[in-house]
C-alpha positions in Angstrom: -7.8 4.8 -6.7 -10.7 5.9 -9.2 -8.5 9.1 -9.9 -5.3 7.3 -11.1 -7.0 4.7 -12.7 -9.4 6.8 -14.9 -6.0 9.3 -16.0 -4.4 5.9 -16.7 -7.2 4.6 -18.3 -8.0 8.0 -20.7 -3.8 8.2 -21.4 -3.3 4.5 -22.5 -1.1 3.8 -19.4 -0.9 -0.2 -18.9 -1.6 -0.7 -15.8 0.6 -4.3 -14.9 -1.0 -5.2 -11.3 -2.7 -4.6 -8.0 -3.5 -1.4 -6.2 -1.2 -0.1 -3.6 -1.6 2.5 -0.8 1.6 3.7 0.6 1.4 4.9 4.3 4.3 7.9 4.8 4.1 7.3 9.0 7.1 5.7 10.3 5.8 4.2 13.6 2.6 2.5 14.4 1.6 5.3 17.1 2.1 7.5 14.0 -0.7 5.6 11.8 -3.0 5.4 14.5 -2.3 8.9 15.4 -3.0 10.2 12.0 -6.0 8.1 11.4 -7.6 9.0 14.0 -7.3 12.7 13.4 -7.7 12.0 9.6 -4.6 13.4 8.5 -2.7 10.7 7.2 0.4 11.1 4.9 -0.4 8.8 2.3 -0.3 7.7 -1.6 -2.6 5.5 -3.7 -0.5 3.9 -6.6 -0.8 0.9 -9.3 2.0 -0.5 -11.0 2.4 0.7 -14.7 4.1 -0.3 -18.1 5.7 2.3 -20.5 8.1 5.7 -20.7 7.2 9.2 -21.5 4.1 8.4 -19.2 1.6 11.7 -18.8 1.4 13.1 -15.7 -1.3 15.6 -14.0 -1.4 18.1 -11.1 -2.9 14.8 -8.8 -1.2 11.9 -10.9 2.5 11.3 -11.0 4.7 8.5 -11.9 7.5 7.4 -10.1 9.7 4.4 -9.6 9.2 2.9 -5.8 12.0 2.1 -4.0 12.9 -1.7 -3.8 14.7 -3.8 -1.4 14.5 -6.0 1.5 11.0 -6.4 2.8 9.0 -8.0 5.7 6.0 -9.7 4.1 2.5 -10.9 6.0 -0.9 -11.3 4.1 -4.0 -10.4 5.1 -7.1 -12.2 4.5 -10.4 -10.7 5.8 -12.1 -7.4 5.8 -9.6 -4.2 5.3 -11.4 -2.5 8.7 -9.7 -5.5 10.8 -6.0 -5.5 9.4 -4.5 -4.7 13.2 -4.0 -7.5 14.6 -2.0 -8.5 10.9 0.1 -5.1 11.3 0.4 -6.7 14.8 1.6 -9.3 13.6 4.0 -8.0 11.5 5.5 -5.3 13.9 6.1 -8.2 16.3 7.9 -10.0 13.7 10.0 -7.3 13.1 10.5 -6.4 16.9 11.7 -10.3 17.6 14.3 -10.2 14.4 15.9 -6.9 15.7 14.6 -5.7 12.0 13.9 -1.6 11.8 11.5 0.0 9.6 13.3 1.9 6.7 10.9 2.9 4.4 7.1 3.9 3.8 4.4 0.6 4.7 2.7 -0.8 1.8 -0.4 -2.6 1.0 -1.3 -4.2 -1.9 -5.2 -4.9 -2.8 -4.8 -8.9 -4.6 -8.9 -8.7 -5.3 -11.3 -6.9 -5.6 -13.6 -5.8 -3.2 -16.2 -4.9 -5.6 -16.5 -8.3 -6.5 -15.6 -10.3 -3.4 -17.0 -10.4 -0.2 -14.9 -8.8 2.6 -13.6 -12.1 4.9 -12.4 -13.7 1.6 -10.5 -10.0 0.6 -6.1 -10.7 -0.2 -4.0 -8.1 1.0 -0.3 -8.2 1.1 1.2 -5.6 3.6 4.9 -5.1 3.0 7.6 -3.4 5.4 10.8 -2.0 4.0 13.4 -3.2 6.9 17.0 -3.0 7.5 
């Protein structure tokens, strides 16, 4: 995150709210599968304000797709979030809902300044 923010920061790009990591596996056996060989497909992003917005060989700006999303939030250390994503994929399993677009997180404070079990994080799930 201390890449985009420092470009942002040093071009006078607003940022406009939290952090977001953007997880490009489909499937849960696909995250885990790619975590644990340290290979995931994956984007850190923050929500910005502006046009003509400078870009860099590591920094782009895009629009993220919206649209009808699964919601659960997290509160407690990032390092136990599976039994949220759990949570979640149940959810979706039991409402005959499909994933149909990249996972999201969203960081809602910050973890240099609060203590891991009171950390916010909103995990979103593009469905159809």
């Amino acid at each position: 995150f201390g890449t985009i923010y420092q470009h942002a920061m040093a071009n006078g790009i607003q940022v406009k709210g939290p952090a977001i990591y953007i997880s490009h596996e489909r499937t849960e056996e696909e995250a885990k599968k790619a975590m644990e060989e340290k290979n995931a497909d994956l984007e850190v992003a923050f929500p910005v304000e502006g046009e003509n917005i400078k870009e860099s060989d590591l920094v782009r700006c895009y629009e993220m797709p919206g649209g009808k999303m699964a919601k659960l939030v997290h509160k407690g250390p990032y390092d136990q979030m599976d039994p949220s994503y759990r949570k979640l994929f149940n959810w979706m399993e039991e409402n005959k809902v499909q994933l149909n677009g990249d996972l999201r997180e969203l960081y809602l404070n910050d973890p240099s300044q609060t203590a891991p079990e009171e950390l916010i994080t909103e995990i979103l799930a593009p469905i159809s």
